[in-house]
C-alpha positions as CSV (number, residue, x, y, z in Angstrom):
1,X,0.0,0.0,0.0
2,X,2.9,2.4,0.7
3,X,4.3,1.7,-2.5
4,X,0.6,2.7,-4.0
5,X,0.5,6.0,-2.1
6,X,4.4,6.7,-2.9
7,X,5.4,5.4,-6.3
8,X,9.1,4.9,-5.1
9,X,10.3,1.2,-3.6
10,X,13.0,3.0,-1.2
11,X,10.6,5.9,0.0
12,X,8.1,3.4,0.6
13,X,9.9,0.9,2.8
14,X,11.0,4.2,4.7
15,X,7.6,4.9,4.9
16,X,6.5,1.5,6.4
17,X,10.0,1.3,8.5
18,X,8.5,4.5,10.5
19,X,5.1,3.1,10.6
20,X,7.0,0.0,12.8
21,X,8.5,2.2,14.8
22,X,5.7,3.9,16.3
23,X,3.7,0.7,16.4
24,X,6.7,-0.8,18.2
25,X,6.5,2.5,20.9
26,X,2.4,1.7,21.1
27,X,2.5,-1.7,21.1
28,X,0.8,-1.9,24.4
29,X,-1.9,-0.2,22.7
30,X,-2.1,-2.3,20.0
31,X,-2.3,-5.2,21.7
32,X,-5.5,-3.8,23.6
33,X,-7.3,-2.8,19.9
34,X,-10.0,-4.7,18.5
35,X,-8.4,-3.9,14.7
36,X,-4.9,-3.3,15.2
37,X,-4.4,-3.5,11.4
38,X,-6.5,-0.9,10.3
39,X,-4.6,0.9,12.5
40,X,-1.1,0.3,11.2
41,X,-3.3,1.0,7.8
42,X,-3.9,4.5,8.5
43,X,-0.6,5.3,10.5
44,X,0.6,3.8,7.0
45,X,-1.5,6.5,5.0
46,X,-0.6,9.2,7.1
47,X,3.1,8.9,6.9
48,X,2.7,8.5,3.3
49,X,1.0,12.2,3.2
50,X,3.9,13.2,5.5
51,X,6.2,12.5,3.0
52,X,4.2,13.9,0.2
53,X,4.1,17.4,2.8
54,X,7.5,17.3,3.0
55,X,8.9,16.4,-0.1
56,X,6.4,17.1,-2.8
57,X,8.1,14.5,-4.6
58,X,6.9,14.5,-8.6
59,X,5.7,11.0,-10.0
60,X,8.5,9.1,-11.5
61,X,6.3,7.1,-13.9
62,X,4.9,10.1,-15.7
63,X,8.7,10.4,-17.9
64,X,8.6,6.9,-19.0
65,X,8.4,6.2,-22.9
66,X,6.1,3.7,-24.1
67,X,6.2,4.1,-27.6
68,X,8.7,1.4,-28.8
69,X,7.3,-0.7,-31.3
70,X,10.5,-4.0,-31.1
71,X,9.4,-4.6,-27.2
72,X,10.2,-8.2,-26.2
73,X,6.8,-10.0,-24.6
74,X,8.4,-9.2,-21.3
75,X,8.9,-5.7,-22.0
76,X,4.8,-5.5,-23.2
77,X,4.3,-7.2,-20.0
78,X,6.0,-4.3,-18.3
79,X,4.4,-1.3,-19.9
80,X,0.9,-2.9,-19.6
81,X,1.6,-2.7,-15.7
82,X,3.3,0.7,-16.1
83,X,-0.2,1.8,-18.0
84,X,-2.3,0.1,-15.4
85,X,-0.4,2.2,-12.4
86,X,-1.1,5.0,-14.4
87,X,-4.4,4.6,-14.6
88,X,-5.1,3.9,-10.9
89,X,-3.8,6.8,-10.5
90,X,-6.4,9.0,-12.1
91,X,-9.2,6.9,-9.9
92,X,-10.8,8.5,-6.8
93,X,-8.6,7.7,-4.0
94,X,-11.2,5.1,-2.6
95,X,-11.6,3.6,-5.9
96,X,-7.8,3.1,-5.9
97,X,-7.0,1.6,-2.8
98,X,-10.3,-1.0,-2.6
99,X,-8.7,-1.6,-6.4
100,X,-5.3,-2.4,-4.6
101,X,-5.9,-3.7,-1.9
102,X,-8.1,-6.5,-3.8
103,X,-6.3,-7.2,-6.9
104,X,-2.6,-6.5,-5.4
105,X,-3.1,-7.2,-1.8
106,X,-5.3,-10.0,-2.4
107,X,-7.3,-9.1,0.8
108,X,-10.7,-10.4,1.3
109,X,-14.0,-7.8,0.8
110,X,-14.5,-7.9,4.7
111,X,-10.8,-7.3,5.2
112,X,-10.7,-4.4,3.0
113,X,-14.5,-3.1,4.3
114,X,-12.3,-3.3,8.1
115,X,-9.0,-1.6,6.8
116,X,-10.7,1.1,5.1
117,X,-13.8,1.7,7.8
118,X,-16.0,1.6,5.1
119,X,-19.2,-0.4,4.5
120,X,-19.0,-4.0,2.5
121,X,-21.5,-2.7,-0.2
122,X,-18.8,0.5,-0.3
123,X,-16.1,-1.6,-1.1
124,X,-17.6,-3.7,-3.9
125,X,-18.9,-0.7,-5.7
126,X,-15.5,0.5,-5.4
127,X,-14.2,-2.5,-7.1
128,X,-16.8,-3.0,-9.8
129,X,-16.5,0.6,-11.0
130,X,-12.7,0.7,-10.7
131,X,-12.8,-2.6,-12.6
132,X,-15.1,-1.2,-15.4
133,X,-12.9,2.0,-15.6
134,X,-10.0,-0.2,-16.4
135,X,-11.5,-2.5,-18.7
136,X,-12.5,0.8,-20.8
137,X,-9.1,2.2,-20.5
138,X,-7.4,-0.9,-21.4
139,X,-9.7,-1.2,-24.2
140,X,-9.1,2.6,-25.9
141,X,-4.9,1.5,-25.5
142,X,-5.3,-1.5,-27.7
């Protein structure tokens, strides 16, 4: 989820390495929660708008070239994916993370309807219009 929020691999596992830390200082706290994950969740969010405060750090997918023709199958495999993150990134936020957390993730609906505090019926009209967005998108790059 960091990496969704950040775009960078390295700012990312900062991100989630500060996230340990102060679940590490509260973890008496966290052992008395009823949803100690959707905590680390948010604490994750937050310090990913922290770093986006701090560093207003510009997207490095948006410079990428996608326009060569001789691409191997594995480089096509790679652009798709590059496409796809681009996409989710013009989806509402909510869209974006049920999207994530479902198809990356691989979380359950109730899972992601807990993570999110949001109802069940949210998070699979999330999904199904994220989905349909794609599927549109993906169609019109073809």
């Amino acid at each position: 989820m960091a990496y969704l929020w950040v775009k960078d691999r390295e700012v990312a596992n900062d991100v989630l390495q500060q996230v340990f830390e102060k679940a590490w200082v509260r973890k008496n706290d966290l052992e008395s929660m009823d949803n100690p994950t959707a905590w680390m969740v948010k604490a994750l969010k937050n310090e990913s708008l922290q770093h986006f405060r701090s560093t207003r750090k510009i997207d490095p997918l948006g410079d990428l070239d996608l326009a060569d023709a001789t691409k191997t199958d594995e480089e096509e495999s790679v652009d798709r994916m590059q496409q796809v993150l681009r996409f989710l990134e013009k989806l509402p936020e909510k869209q974006r993370e049920v999207f994530h957390l479902r198809e990356v993730e691989g979380l359950a609906y109730e899972e992601i309807a807990s993570y999110l505090e949001i109802s069940l019926d949210q998070v699979k009209v999330n999904l199904f219009r994220a989905r349909q967005q794609l599927k549109v998108y993906l169609i019109g790059k073809k």
